[in-house]
N, C-alpha and C positions, 0 to 999 in steps of 0.2 A: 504494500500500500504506500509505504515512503515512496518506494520508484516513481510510480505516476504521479504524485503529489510533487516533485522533482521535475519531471518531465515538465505538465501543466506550467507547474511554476516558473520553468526556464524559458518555455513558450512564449508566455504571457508577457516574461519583461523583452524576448526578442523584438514581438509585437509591438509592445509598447514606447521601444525603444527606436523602431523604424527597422529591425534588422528584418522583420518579416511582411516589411508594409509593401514592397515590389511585388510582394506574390495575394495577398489577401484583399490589401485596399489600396484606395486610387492615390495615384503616386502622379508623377511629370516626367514626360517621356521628350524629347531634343526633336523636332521636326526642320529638315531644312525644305526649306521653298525656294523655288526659281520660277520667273514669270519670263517669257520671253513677248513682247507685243510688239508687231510687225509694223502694224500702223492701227490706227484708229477703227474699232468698228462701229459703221453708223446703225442709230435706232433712231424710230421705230422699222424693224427688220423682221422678216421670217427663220427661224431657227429651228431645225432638227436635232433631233438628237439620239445618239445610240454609240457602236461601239464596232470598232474593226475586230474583235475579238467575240467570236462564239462562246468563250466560255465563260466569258464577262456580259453578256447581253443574258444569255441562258441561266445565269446560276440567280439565285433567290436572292443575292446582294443587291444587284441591278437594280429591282424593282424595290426592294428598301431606298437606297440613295438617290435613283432618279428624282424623283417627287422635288428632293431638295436643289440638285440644278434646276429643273423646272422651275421653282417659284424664285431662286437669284436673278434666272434668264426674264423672268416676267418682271421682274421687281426694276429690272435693269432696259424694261421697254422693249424687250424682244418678245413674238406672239409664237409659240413653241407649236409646232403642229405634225402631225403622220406621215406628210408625204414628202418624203426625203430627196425628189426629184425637183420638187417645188420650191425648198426651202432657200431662202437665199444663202444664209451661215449651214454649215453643220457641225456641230461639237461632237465630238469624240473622245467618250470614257472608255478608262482603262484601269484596274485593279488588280495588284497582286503581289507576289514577291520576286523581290529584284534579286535576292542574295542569299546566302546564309555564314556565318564563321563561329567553326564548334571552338568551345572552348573546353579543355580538360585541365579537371582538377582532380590532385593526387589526395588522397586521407589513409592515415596511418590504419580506421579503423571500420569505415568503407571501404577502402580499396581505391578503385578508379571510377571516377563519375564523369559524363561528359554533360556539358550545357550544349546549348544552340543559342544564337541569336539568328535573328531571320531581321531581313530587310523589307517589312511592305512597302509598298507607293500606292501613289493614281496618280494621274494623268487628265487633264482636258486640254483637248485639241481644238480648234476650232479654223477651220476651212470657210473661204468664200469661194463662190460659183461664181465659173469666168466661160466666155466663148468657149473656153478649151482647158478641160480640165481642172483643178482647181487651184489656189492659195492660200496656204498657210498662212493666218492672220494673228492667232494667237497658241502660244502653250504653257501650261503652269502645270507646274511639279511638285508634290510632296512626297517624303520617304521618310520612315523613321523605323530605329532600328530596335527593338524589343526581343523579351526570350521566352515569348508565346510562339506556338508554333502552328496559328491561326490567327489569320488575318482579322476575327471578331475582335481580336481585343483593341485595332485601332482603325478600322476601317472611317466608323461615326469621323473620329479625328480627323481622319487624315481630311475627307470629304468636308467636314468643315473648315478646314484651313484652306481648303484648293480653289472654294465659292468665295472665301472671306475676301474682300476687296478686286470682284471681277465685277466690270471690267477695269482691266488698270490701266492708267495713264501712259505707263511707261514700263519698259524688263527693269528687274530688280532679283537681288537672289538673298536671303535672310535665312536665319533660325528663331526658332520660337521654343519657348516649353510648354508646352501644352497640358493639360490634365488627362488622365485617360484612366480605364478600367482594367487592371490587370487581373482583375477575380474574374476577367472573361474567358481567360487562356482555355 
């Protein structure tokens, strides 16, 4: 009964101390951002939107996030609609992981344990319709680096940082710390 009462209790000041707050509760995770803007896009405009990637249009994330481009792109004067032949802008989402770097650590009384950190992003593109083909007008990037090994624990983020300040005036490339959920992993 001592044991667990030891246990609990070493827990508890880990906890409390912040050694256990990366994994149970919401901690600030380093985002960098890059914006590239080509030139200006005018509103009010037609805008579609979707994704060069099947597995990012298909997967149940999609339809979570989209909603929230949708109402920056309205908020921001663009009329967001279906038919992506018509549109004059098309943005283009993209989500996933960029990367990963194990990291191993030795314990006298484990043994050998290895971590992961993984690298997610997104991405929005945004293309104008020309006579012939299209232009590139705008791209902003997020990616931050966590040791969830699922994209839930920072996708909300990352999407909210990618809409935060679109459309921008001008390219810019920044870090942020952001808050995020790591009891998502």
């Amino acid at each position: 009964m001592k044991t667990w009462a030891r246990i609990l209790q070493t827990a508890l000041a880990l906890l409390l101390s912040g050694g256990l707050a990366g994994c149970v509760g919401p901690s600030e995770v380093l985002m960098h951002k890059s914006v590239s803007q080509a030139e200006a896009m005018g509103a009010p405009a037609t805008l579609w939107l979707g994704s060069r990637s099947a597995s990012v249009v298909n997967s149940s994330y999609f339809e979570k996030i989209s909603g929230r481009f949708v109402q920056r792109f309205e908020d921001s004067g663009y009329d967001v609609i279906d038919d992506k032949a018509a549109a004059e802008y098309r943005a283009y989402v993209w989500f996933g992981k960029r990367g990963e770097r194990r990291e191993q650590f030795s314990n006298v009384t484990d043994g050998i344990s290895i971590a992961t950190e993984y690298t997610w992003a997104a991405t929005l593109e945004i293309t104008q319709r020309q006579n012939v083909g299209q232009k590139a007008l705008y791209l902003g990037e997020v990616e931050a680096a966590v040791w969830c090994p699922s994209i839930d624990s920072v996708l909300d983020e990352l999407v909210n940082e990618l809409v935060l300040g679109f459309p921008s005036e001008e390219s810019y490339e920044t870090a942020v710390l952001v808050p995020y959920a790591p009891n998502k992993c």
